[in-house]
C-alpha positions in Angstrom: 15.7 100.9 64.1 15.4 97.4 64.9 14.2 95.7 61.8 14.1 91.9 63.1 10.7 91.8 64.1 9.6 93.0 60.3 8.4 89.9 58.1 9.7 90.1 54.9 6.4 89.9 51.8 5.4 86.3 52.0 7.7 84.6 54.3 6.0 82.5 56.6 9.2 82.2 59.0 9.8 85.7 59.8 13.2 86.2 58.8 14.6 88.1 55.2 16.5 85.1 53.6 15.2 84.6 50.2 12.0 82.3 49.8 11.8 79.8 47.0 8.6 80.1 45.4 5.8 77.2 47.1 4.5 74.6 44.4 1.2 73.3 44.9 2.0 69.6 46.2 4.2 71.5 49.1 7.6 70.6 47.4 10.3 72.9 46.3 11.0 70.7 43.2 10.0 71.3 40.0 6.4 70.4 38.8 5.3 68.0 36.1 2.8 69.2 33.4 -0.1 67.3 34.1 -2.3 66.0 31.4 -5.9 66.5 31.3 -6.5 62.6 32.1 -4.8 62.7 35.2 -1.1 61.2 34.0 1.6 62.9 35.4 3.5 63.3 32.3 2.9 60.1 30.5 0.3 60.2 28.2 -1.0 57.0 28.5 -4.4 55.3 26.7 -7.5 55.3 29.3 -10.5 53.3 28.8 -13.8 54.8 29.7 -14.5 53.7 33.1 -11.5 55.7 34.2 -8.4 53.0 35.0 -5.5 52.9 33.5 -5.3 49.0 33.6 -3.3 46.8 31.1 -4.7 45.9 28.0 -7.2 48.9 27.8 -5.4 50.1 25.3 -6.3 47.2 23.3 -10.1 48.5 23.3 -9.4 51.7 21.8 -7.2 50.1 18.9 -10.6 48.0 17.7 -11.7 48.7 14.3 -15.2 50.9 14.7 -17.1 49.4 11.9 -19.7 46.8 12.6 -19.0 43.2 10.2 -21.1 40.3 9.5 -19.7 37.1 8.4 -21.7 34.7 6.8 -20.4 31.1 6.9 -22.3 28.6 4.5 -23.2 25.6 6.8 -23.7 22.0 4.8 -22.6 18.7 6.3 -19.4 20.4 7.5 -18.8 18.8 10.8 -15.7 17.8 10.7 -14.6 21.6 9.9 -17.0 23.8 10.8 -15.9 24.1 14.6 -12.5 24.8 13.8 -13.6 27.3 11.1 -16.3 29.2 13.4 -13.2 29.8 16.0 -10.7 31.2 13.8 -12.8 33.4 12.3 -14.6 34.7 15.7 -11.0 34.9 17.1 -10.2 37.5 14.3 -13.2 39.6 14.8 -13.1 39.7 18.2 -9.7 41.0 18.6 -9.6 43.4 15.8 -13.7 44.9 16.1 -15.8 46.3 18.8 -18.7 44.6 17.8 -18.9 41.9 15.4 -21.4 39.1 14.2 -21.3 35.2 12.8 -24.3 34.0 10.4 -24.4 30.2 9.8 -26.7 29.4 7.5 -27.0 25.9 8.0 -28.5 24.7 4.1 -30.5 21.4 5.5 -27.1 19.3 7.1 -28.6 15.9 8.1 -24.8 15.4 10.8 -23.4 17.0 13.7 -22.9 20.4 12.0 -25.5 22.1 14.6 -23.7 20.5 17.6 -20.5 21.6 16.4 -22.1 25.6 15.5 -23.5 25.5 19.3 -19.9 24.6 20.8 -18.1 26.4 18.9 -20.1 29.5 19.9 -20.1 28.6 23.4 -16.3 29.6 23.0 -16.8 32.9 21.5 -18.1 35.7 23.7 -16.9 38.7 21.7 -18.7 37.8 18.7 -22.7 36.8 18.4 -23.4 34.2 16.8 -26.9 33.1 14.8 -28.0 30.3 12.9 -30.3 30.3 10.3 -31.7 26.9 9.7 -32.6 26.3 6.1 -36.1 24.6 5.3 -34.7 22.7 2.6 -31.8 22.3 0.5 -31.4 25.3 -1.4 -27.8 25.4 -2.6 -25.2 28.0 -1.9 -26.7 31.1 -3.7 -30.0 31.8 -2.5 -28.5 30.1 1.1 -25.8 32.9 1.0 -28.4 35.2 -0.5 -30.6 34.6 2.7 -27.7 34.9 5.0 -26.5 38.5 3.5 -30.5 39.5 4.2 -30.3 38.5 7.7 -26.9 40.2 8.4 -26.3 44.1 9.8 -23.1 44.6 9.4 -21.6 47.8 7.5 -19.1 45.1 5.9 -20.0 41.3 5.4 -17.9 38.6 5.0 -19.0 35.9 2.6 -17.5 32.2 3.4 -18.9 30.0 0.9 -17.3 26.8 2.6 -16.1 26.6 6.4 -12.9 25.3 4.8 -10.2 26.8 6.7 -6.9 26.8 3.6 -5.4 30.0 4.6 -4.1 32.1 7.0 -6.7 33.8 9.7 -4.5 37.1 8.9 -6.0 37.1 5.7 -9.0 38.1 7.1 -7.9 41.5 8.0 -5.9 41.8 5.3 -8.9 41.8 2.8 -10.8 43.6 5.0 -7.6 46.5 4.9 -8.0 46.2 1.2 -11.4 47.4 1.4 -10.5 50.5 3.4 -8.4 51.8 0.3 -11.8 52.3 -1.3 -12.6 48.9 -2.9 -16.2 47.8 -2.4 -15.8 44.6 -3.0 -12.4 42.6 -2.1 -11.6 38.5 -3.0 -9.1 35.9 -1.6 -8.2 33.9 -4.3 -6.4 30.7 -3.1 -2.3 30.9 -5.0 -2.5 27.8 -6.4 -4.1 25.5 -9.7 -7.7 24.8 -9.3 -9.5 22.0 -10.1 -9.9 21.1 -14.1 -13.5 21.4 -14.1 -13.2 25.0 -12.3 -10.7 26.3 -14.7 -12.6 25.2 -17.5 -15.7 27.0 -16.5 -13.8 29.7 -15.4 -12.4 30.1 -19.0 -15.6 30.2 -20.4 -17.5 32.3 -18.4 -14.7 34.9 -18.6 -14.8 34.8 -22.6 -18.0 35.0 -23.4 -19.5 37.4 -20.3 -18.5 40.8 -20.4 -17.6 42.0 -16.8 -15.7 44.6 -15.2 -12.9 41.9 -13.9 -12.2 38.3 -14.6 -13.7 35.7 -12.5 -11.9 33.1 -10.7 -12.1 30.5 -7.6 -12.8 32.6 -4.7 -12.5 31.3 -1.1 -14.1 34.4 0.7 -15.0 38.0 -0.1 -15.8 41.5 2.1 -18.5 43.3 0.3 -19.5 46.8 1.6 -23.3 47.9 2.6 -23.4 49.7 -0.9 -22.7 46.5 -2.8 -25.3 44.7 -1.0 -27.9 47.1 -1.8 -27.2 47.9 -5.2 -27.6 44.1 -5.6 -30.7 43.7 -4.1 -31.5 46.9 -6.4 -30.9 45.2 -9.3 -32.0 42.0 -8.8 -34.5 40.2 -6.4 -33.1 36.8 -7.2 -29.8 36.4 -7.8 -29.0 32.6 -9.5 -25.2 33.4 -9.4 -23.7 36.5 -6.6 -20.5 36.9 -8.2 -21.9 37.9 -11.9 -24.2 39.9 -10.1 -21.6 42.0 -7.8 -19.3 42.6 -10.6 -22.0 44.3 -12.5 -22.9 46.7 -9.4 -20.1 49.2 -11.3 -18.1 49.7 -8.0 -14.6 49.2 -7.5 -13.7 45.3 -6.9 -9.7 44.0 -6.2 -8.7 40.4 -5.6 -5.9 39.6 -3.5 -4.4 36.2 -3.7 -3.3 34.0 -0.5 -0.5 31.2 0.2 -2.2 27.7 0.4 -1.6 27.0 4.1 -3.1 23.3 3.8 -4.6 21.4 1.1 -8.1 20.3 1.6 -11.5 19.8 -0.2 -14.9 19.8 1.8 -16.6 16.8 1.3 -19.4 16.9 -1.3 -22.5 14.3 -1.4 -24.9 13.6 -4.4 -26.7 17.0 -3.3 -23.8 18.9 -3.8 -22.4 17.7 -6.9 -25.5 18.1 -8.9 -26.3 21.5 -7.6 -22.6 23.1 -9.2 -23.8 20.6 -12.0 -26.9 22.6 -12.4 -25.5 26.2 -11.6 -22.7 26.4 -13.9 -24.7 25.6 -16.4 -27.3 28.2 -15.6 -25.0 31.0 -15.4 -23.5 30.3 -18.4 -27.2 31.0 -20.2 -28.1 33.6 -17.9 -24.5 35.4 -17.7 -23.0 34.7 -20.9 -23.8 35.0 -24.3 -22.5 31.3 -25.1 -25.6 30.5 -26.4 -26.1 32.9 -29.1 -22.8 32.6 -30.3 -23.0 29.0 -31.2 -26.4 29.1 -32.8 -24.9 32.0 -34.7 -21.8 29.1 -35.4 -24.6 26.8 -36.3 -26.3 28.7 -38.7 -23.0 29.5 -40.4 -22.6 26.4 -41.1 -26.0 25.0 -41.8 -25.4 28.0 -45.0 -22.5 26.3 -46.2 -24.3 23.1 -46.1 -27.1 24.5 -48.0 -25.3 26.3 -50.5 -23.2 23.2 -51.2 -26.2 20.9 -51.5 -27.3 23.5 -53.8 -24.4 23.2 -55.8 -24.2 19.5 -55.8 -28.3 19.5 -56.8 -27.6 21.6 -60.1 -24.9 20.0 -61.2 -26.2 16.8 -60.5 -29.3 18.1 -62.3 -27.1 19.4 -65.4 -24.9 16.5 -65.9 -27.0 13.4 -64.7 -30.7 12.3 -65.3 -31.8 12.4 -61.3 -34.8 10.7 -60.3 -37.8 12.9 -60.7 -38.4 15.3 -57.5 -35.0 14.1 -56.7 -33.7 17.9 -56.9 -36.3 19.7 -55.4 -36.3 17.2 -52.3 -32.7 18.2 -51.5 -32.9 22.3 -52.4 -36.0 22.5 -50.0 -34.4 20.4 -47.0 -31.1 22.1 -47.2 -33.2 25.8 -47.2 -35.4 24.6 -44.8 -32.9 24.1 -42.7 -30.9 26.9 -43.2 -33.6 28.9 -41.9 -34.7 26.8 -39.1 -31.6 27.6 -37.5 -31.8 31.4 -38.1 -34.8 31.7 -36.7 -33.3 29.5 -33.6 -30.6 32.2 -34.0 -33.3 35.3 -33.5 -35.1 33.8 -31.1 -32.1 33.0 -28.7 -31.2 36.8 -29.0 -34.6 37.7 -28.2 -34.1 35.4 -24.4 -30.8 36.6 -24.1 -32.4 40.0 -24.2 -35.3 39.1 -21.6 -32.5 37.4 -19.4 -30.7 40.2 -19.1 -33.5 42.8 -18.4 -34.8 40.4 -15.8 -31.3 39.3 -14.2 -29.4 42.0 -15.3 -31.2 44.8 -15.1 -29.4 48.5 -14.5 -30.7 51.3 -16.6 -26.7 52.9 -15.1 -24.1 52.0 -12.9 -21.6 54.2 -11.0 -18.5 53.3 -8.9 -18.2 57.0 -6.9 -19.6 60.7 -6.7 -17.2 63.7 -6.3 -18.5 67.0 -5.2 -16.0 69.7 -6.6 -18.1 72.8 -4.4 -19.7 73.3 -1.3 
């Protein structure tokens, strides 16, 4: 029998030679996996609206987490424009969304004009400016800034000088992602006499969970902020204040990449005048120590002028009263400055309940069961 005409199962051609199987693009080449975006092989990054164009891969590397920066505005015209660019530069390559505060604490120059410029420049970032009604001072200017700020992590820039590296900025802010709540850059070199006097002093007589020190900018997470506000309603000094929050804190120190000092008018000068001497009362207890100091030796005193009385008395013929006169002024004394004592403990008390008030603190919670 004639078996030409017979089609062999599934080939098209009509003759029995062997038929490669059919792919579905119509080749008889092997097949690429195809991924389920559409690559053909190469798993390449794809933004959202479907294109596979360069640099959308940079969208999807952004840090999720929405940050604040606060920037304290006074007289800063010279730096502030500079400042405001570096630091919206940094945000907006490294976060999807992102915010600047400057809080602009009554400056009588150009500082708006430069704020308005500068944030012509930056469109990744949005920038506000929160006009002061008079001069305030740092703290409750900062203070006002934090309120008006969203962000799941705020920076704090208490100057718009611009010393270090803008890497540094993401480097504290990495810091913070290894479970610190509150993270400092500390410029790496001396500070200024009158700084590391205070400094000295604060750290000795306050009793905090790390010691103070000059601080150019810091990343504080959403818990510190409210478990500051918790504990206080005004805050004379932040730093005090956040280290007494309980929560994890880590300074990291930074290479000095130009030496510089903000300019400082009459304003200025008596405000940290003013402050450091307030925190030292309200912080520290400074004052109670040296009354204590001062009644010690106001004892001594008194005992030796006792001494001296009686054997004045004893050996010599004193003018009447003469004895008497000195025992009572050298008592009197004596207990004029323990009851200066006692009632300096009694306002170092009511300082603290009103300024540092926290019945507890805690730093974490750790469920062991579901």
């Amino acid at each position: 029998m004639d078996n030409s005409g017979r089609d062999a199962p599934g080939n098209e051609r009509g003759d029995n030679e062997p038929v490669a199987p059919v792919n579905e693009p119509g080749f008889n080449e092997p097949v690429a996996p195809v991924n389920e975006r559409g690559g053909n092989g190469r798993d390449e990054p794809v933004n959202e609206s479907g294109d596979n164009e360069p640099g959308s891969e940079v969208v999807m590397s952004k840090e999720k987490n929405f940050v604040s920066a606060v920037v304290y505005v006074h007289n800063a015209e010279e730096a502030v424009g500079g400042f405001l660019r570096a630091v919206g530069r940094v945000l907006g390559d490294n976060f999807e969304k992102s915010e600047i505060v400057c809080v602009n604490d009554f400056s009588d120059d150009g500082s708006i004009r430069e704020i308005k410029e500068a944030a012509a420049d930056l469109e990744s970032s949005c920038v506000s400016i929160l006009n002061m009604s008079s001069f305030h001072g740092v703290e409750l200017a900062m203070t006002a800034g934090v309120d008006l700020a969203i962000g799941d992590f705020v920076f704090e820039f208490d100057s718009a000088l611009l010393d270090f590296s803008p890497d540094e900025i993401m480097r504290v802010y990495r810091k913070s992602l290894e479970g610190y709540d509150i993270v400092s850059a500390c410029p790496g070199r001396a500070r200024r006499a009158s700084s590391s006097l205070f400094y000295m002093v604060f750290n000795r007589f306050s009793h905090l969970n790390y010691k103070m020190t000059t601080e150019r900018f810091r990343i504080l997470s959403r818990r510190v902020i409210n478990r500051a506000q918790a504990m206080n309603k005004a805050m004379p000094y932040r730093k005090p204040v956040y280290a007494a929050c309980g929560l994890r804190a880590a300074s990291l120190s930074y290479a000095v990449t130009r030496k510089a000092r903000m300019r400082e008018d009459s304003f200025t000068r008596r405000y940290r005048r003013t402050l450091a001497v307030d925190s030292l009362i309200i912080f520290t207890d400074l004052g109670y120590r040296i009354s204590m100091l001062l009644t010690g030796v106001m004892l001594l005193f008194s005992i030796a002028v006792g001494t001296y009385s009686f054997a004045f008395y004893a050996l010599r013929n004193p003018v009447p009263g003469w004895t008497s006169t000195m025992l009572f002024l050298s008592v009197s004394m004596f207990f004029m400055f323990m009851v200066m004592t006692i009632v300096l403990k009694y306002l170092q008390v009511l300082v603290g309940l009103v300024f540092r008030k926290s019945r507890y603190t805690y730093e974490s919670i750790e469920k062991l069961t579901r």
